[in-house]
C-alpha positions in Angstrom: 164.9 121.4 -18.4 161.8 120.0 -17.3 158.9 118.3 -18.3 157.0 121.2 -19.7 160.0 122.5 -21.9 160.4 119.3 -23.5 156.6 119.2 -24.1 157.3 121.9 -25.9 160.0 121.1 -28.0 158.2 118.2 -29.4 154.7 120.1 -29.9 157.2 122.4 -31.8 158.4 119.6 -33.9 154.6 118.7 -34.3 154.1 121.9 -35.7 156.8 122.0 -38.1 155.9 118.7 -39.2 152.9 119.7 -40.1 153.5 122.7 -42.4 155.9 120.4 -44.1 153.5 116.9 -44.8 155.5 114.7 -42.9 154.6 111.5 -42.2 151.1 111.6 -40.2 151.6 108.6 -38.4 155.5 109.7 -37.6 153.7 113.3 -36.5 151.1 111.4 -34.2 153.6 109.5 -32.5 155.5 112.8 -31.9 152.1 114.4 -30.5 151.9 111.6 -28.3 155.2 111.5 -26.7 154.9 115.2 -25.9 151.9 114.5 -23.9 152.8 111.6 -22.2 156.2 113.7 -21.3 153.8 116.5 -20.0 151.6 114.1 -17.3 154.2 111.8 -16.2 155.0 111.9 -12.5 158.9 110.6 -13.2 160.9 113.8 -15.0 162.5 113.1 -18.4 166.1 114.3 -16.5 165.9 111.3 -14.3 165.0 108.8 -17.1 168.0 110.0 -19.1 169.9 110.0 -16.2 169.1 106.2 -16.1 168.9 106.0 -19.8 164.9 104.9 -19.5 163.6 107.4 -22.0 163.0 104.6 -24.3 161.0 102.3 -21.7 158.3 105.0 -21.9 154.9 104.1 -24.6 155.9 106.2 -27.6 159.2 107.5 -27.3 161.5 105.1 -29.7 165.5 105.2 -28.8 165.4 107.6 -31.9 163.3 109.9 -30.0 165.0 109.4 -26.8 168.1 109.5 -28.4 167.6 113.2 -29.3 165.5 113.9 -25.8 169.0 113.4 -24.5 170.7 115.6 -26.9 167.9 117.7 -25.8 169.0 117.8 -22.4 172.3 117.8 -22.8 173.2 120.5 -25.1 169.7 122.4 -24.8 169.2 121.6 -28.6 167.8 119.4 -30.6 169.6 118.3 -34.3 166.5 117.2 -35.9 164.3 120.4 -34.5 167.1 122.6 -36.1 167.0 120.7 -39.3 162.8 121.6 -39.3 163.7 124.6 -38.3 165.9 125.8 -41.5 163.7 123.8 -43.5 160.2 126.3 -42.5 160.0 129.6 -43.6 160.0 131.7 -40.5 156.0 133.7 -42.1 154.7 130.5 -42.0 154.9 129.8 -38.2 153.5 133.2 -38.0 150.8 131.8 -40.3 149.9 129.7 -38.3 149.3 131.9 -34.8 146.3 133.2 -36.9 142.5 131.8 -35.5 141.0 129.2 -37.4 144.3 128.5 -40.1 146.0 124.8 -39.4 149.1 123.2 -41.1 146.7 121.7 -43.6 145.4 124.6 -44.8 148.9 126.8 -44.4 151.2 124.0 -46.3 148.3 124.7 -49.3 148.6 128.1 -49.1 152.2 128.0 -49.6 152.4 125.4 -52.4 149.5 126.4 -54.1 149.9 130.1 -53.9 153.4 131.2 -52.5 151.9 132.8 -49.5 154.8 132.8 -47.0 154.0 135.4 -44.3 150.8 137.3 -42.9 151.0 140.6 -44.9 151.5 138.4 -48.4 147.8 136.3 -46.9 146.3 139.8 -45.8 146.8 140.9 -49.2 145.7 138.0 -51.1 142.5 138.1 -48.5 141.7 141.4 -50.0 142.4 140.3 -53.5 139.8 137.5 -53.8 142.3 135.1 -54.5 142.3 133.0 -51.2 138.9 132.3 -51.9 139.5 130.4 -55.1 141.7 128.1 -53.6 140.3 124.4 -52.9 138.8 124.1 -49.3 138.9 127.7 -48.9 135.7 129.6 -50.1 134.5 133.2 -49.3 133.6 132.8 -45.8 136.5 131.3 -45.0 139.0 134.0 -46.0 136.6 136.2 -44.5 137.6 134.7 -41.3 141.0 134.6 -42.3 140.7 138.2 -42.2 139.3 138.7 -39.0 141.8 136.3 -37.7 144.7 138.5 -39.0 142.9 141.5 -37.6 142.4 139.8 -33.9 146.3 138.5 -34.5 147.7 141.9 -35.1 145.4 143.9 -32.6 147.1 141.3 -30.2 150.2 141.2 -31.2 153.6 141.4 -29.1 150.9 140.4 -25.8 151.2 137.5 -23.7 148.9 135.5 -21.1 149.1 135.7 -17.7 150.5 132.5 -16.8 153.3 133.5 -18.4 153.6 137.1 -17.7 153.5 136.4 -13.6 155.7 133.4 -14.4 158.3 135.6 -15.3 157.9 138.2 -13.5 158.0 136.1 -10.3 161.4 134.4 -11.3 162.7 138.4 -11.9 161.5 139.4 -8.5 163.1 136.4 -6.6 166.4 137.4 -8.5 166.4 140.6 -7.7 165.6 140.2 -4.3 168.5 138.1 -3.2 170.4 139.9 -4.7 173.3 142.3 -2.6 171.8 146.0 -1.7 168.8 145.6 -2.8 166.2 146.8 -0.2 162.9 146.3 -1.7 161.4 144.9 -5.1 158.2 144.9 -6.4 156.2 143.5 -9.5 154.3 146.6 -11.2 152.1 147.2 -14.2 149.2 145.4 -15.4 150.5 142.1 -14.3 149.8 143.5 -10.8 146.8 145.0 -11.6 146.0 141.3 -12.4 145.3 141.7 -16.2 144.4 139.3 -18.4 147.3 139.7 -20.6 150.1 142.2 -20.4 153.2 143.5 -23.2 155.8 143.2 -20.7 156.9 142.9 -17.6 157.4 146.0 -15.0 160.1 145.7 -11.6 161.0 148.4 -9.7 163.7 147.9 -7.1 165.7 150.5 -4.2 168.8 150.4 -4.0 171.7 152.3 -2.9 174.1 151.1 -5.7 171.8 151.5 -9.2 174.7 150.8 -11.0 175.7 147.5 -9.8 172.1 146.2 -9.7 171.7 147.3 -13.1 174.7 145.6 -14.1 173.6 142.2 -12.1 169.9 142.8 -14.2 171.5 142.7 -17.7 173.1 139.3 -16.4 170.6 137.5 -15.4 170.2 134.0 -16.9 166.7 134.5 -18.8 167.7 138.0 -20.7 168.4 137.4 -24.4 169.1 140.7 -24.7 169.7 143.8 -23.3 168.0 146.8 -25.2 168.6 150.0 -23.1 170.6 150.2 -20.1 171.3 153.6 -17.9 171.7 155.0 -14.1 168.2 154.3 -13.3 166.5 151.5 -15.6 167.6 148.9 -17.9 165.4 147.6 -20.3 165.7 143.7 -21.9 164.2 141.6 -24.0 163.8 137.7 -22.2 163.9 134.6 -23.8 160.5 133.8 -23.6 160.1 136.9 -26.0 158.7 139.1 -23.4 160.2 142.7 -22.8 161.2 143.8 -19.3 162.2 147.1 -17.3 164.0 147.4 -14.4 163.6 150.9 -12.6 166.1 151.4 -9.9 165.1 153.7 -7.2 166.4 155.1 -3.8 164.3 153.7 -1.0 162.5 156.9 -0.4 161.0 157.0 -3.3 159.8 153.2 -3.7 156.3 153.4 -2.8 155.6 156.6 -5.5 157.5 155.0 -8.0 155.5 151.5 -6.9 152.3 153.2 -7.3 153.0 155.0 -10.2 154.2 152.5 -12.4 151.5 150.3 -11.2 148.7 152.5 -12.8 146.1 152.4 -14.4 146.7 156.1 -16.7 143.3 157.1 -15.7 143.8 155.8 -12.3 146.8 158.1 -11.7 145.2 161.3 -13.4 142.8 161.0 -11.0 145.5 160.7 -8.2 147.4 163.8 -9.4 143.7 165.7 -9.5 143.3 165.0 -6.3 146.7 165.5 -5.0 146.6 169.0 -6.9 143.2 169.8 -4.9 144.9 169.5 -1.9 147.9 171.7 -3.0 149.9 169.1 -3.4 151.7 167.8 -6.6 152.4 163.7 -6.8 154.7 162.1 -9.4 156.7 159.1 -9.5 159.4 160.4 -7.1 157.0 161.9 -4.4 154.5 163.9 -3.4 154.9 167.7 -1.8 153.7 170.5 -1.2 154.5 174.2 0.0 155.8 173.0 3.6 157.9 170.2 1.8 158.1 166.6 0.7 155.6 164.4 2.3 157.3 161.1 3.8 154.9 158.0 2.7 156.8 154.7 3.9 154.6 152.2 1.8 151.4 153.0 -0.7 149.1 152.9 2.2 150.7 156.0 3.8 150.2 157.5 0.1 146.6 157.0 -0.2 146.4 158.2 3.6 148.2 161.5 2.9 145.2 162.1 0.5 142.5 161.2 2.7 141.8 157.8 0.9 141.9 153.8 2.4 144.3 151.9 0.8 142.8 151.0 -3.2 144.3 147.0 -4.0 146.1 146.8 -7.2 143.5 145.1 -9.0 141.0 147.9 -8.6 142.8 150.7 -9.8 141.2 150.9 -13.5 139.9 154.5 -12.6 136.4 153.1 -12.4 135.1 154.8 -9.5 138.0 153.5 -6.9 138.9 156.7 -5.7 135.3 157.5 -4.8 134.7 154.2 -3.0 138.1 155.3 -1.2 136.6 157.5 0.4 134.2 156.0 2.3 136.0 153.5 4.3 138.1 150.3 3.7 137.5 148.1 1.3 136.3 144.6 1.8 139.0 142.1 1.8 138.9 141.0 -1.7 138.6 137.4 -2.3 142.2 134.9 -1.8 142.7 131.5 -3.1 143.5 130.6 0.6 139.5 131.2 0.7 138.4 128.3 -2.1 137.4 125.7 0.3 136.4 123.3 -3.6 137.2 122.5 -6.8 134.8 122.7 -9.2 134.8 121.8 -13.3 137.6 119.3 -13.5 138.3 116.8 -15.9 139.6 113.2 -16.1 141.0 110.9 -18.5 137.3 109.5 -18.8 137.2 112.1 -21.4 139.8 114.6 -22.7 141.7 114.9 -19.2 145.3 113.3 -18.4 144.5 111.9 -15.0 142.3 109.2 -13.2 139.4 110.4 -11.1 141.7 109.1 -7.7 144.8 111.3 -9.5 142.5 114.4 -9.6 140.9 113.8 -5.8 144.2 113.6 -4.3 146.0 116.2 -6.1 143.0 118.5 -5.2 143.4 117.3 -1.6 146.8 118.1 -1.7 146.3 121.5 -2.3 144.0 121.6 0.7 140.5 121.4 -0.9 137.8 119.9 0.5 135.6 118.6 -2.2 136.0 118.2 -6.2 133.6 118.3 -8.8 134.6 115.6 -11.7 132.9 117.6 -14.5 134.2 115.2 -18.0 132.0 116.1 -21.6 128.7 114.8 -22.3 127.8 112.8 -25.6 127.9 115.5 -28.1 131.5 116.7 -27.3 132.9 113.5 -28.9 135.9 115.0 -30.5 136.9 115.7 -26.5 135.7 112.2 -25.7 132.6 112.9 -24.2 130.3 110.8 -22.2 127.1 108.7 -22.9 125.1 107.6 -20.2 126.6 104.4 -19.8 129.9 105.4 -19.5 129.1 108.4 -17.2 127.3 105.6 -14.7 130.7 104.1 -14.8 132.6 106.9 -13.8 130.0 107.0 -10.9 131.0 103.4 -10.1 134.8 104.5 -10.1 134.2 107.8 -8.1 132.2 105.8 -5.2 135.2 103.4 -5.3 137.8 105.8 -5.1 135.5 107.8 -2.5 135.2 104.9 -0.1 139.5 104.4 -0.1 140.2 108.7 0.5 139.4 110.9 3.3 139.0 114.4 3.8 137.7 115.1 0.3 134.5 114.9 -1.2 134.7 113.6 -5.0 131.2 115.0 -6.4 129.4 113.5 -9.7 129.5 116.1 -11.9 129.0 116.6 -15.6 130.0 119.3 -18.0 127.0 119.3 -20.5 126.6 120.5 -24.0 124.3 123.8 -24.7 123.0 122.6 -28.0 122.3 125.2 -30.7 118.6 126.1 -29.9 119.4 126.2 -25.6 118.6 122.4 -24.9 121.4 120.7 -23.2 122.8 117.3 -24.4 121.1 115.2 -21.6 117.7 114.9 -20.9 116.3 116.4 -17.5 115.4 113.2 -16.0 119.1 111.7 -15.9 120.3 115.5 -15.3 119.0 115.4 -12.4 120.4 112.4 -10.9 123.9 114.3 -10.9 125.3 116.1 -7.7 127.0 119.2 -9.8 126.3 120.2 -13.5 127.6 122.9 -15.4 126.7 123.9 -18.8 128.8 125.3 -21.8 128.7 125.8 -25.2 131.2 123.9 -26.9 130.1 124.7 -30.5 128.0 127.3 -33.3 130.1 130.2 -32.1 128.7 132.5 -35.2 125.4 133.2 -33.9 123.8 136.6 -33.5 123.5 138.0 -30.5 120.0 137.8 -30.1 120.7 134.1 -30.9 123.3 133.4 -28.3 122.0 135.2 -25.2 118.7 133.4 -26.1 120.2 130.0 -26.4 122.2 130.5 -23.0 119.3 132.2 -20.8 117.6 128.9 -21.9 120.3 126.8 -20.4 120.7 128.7 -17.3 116.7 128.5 -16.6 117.1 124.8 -16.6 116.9 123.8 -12.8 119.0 121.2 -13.1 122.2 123.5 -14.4 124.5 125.0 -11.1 127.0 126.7 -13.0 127.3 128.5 -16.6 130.4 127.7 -17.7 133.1 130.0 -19.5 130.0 132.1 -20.9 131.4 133.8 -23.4 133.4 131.3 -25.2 136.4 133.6 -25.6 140.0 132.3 -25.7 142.4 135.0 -25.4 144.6 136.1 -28.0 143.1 133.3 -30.3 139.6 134.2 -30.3 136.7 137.0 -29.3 133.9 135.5 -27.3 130.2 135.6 -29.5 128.6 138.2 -28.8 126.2 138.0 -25.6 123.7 140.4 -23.8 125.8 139.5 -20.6 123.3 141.2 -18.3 120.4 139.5 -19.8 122.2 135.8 -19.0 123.5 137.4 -15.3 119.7 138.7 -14.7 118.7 135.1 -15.7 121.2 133.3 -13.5 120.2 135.9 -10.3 116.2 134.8 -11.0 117.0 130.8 -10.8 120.1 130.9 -8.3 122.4 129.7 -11.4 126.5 130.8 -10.4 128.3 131.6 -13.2 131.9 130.2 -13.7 135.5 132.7 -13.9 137.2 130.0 -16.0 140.8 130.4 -14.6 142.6 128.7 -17.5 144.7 131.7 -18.5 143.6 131.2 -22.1 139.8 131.9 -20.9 139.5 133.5 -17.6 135.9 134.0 -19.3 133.4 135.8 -17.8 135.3 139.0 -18.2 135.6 141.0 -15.2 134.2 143.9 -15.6 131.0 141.8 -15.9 131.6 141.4 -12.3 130.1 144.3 -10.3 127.0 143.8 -12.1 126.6 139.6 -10.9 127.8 141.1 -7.3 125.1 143.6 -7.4 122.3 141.1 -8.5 123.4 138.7 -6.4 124.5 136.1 -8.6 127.0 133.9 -6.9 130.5 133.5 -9.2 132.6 129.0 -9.3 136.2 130.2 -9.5 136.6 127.0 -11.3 139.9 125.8 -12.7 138.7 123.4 -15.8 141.8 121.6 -15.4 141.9 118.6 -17.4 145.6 117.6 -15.8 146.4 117.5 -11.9 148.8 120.7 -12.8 145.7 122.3 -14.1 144.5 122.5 -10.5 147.0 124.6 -9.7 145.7 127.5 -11.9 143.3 128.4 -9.5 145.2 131.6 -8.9 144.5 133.1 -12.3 140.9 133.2 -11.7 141.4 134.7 -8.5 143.1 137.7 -9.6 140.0 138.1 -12.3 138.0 137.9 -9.3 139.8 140.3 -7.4 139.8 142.3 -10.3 136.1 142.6 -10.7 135.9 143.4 -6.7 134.8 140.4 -5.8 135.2 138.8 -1.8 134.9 135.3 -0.3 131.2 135.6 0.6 130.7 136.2 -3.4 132.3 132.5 -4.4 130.5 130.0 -4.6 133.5 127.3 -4.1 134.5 129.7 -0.9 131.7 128.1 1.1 132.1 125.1 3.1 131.1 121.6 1.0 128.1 121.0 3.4 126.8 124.4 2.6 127.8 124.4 -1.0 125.8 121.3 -1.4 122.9 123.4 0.2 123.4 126.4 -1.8 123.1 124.5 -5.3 119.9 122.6 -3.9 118.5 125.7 -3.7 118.2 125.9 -8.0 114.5 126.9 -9.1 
């Protein structure tokens, strides 16, 4: 078990507390030892090993005590205890946007509510309204929290989709017979979020594969299982399917399950106008089966260049097809920087030196150190004194480590009415400054787009950061005039940030044809405020893959001596 899974045992028990009043200060230290668990180099499993736990700030031999229980067994008495002691609806409860323990506990004391449907209803009623630190607009919200919850429901993000999907592929593939394996589905297409996970795999003995599938280590259960698929249920809650294939077939049954629907209507319409009919198993026609040895040879046979994963949405890639290859769409191996990164100067988990060489380790060439400005103080933002400290620190750490450049950045507030939280003067002493809004998420959307066209004509921003706001399967973005704020950032030379976190990866793709065609140059920017955030870089890559994106469109693909030039060039 490793770092990460404890992390999230204890953030569990944090939870749980919660809903039940515990202790606050008991709760906080809990918090606390599941984020200093999280960011330490050393792994818990050593520490035990040594039986160190409890010579790490924050973790008491009580706590470490059931750590190595943790370990150990792979559960945790006290977590069970919580557990039993929760009703299951409120932990539900508490997946719903804008409700906290606080305000679930009163629900449940005051009124009894004990699960979404009973809170939908009681919504509806006027009731949750009544109750003291409530009010209309709140259960209003409520509302469209439910809504937005059960809309979502059963989805997951993509850091966890690929992460499982990887670890399924791996297993497959070493395993005996097996000739070829591939990932399918909308976590190749690079989606933002997918239901489940897709694998199809040849193989000459289905059976025994199938047999191996239903006994691999992460399946908590096995929900269907026949001669050519077997269907399971992981333990991270995620479904899965195997399809087992006979090598012949892979590449149709790759491309198929791939999709998009409309993508694969429009594959059969064209198959069919060439007399040909295409399925899962193959295509063929009156003289016989047409032999395809990968996907390429499939979108030959229909005189079309080969359509990347990403791209097939049905959204005019079968047209472009025809015209000639596609441009290599853009790869992380491209980023050249870093851009957007935090620190422990404000709400990040590691030094400005942690962050420069962890980016440097992962073969960048220059970082931007982006922490909060003054107004973000809840995320322990900045004032001017304490950002020319940071400077101090960053030339200090600059003049001790080679090969990366450690810019002075700043991620500043877009107030309410478009002005940002520094004044222009001391904006412009900074090398890199991107600008997001943190707050006021309810405005109109005259409002917003107003307030962020503002921001982005201020020639001292570079980069509009996560514009819409959005956090996926929490929250919708406000509403924006998106081509308003892109036609804005094309007239001053303003890029505009894919936020890769996989709760974000905000601006939406299909925004991205339209900054392409005007010219606006998109930061593939991680916002990691941990050095293991920096390694998420690959999320926003497949959004910019998605949205059809190449190197010479990335602002953080250029070299650092002509990214320096390019944002110089703001008007």
């Amino acid at each position: 078990m490793d770092n990460r899974a404890v992390a999230d045992v204890l953030e569990e028990m944090v939870m749980l507390m919660g809903l039940k009043g515990e202790n606050a200060f008991r709760t906080r230290a809990y918090a606390n030892a599941a984020r200093r668990i999280e960011t330490m180099e050393e792994t818990v499993q050593d520490l035990a090993e040594k039986g160190e736990l409890d010579s790490v700030k924050g973790i008491g031999k009580g706590l470490a005590a059931g750590i190595s229980e943790l370990l150990e067994s792979g559960k945790m008495a006290s977590l069970e205890k919580l557990r039993q002691s929760v009703p299951e609806g409120l932990v539900e409860m508490m997946d719903v946007p804008g409700l906290g323990s606080k305000k679930v506990r009163a629900l449940y004391e005051e009124m009894q509510i004990s699960d979404i449907d009973a809170l939908a209803k009681a919504c509806e009623a006027g009731e949750v309204e009544k109750l003291s630190g409530f009010g209309k607009k709140t259960a209003e919200k409520v509302l469209q929290g439910i809504a937005f919850l059960q809309e979502h429901r059963g989805r997951f993000l993509a850091d966890t989709a690929l992460n499982e999907a990887e670890k399924i592929r791996s297993f497959l593939a070493e395993q005996e017979g097996v000739i070829r394996v591939g990932v399918t589905g909308s976590i190749r297409r690079r989606c933002e979020t997918t239901k489940d996970v897709d694998v199809v795999a040849s193989t000459d003995d289905p059976a025994a594969l199938g047999e191996v599938f239903a006994e691999y280590e992460e399946v908590w259960e096995v929900t269907g299982q026949g001669e050519t698929k077997v269907s399971v249920i992981l333990k991270s809650g995620m479904g899965a399917d195997l399809r087992m294939v006979v090598d012949e077939v892979f590449p149709f049954t790759l491309h198929h399950f791939t999709g998009s629907k409309e993508h694969n209507t429009q594959m059969r319409a064209r198959a069919k106008a060439r007399g040909l009919k295409m399925s899962e198993y193959g295509l063929a026609g009156d003289s016989g089966d047409v032999v395809c040895k990968d996907e390429e040879e499939i979108f030959g046979a229909l005189g079309l260049s080969f359509v990347p994963p990403e791209l097939r949405e049905g959204l005019g890639e079968i047209e472009r097809a025809e015209t000639g290859a596609f441009e290599p769409l853009v790869t992380e191996n491209d980023l050249k920087g870093t851009l957007h990164v935090h620190t422990s100067h404000s709400d990040g988990r590691a030094s400005v030196e942690g962050m420069a060489r962890a980016a440097l380790a992962l073969g960048h060439t220059y970082i931007g150190i982006c922490d909060h400005s003054r107004a973000a103080a809840y995320a322990g933002g900045l004032t001017e004194e304490r950002v020319r400290a940071q400077w101090d620190e960053i030339d200090q750490v600059q003049g001790e480590l080679e090969g990366i450049r450690i810019l002075k950045g700043i991620e500043v507030d877009i107030m309410s009415e478009g002005d940002l939280d520094f004044e222009d003067p001391f904006l412009a002493e900074f090398e890199l400054v991107v600008a997001s809004v943190h707050s006021r998420f309810g405005m109109s959307q005259a409002e917003a787009t107003e307030r962020i066209v503002k921001a982005v004509l201020n020639p001292n921003v570079h980069i509009l950061g996560h514009p819409t706001g959005r956090l996926l399967l929490s929250r919708d973005g406000y509403p924006l005039d998106l081509r308003a704020v892109l036609d804005a950032a094309a007239d001053t030379g303003t890029s505009v940030e894919v936020n890769a976190n996989p709760r974000r990866l905000d601006i939406d793709w299909r925004h991205l044809a339209y900054a392409k065609a005007q010219g606006v140059m998109i930061s593939i920017n991680t916002d990691a405020h941990s050095t293991g955030g920096l390694e998420q870089m690959n999320y926003g890559v497949g959004i910019a893959r998605k949205g059809g994106l190449t190197a010479s469109d990335v602002l953080n693909a250029l070299p650092v001596d002509d990214f320096m030039t390019r944002i110089s060039r703001k008007s």
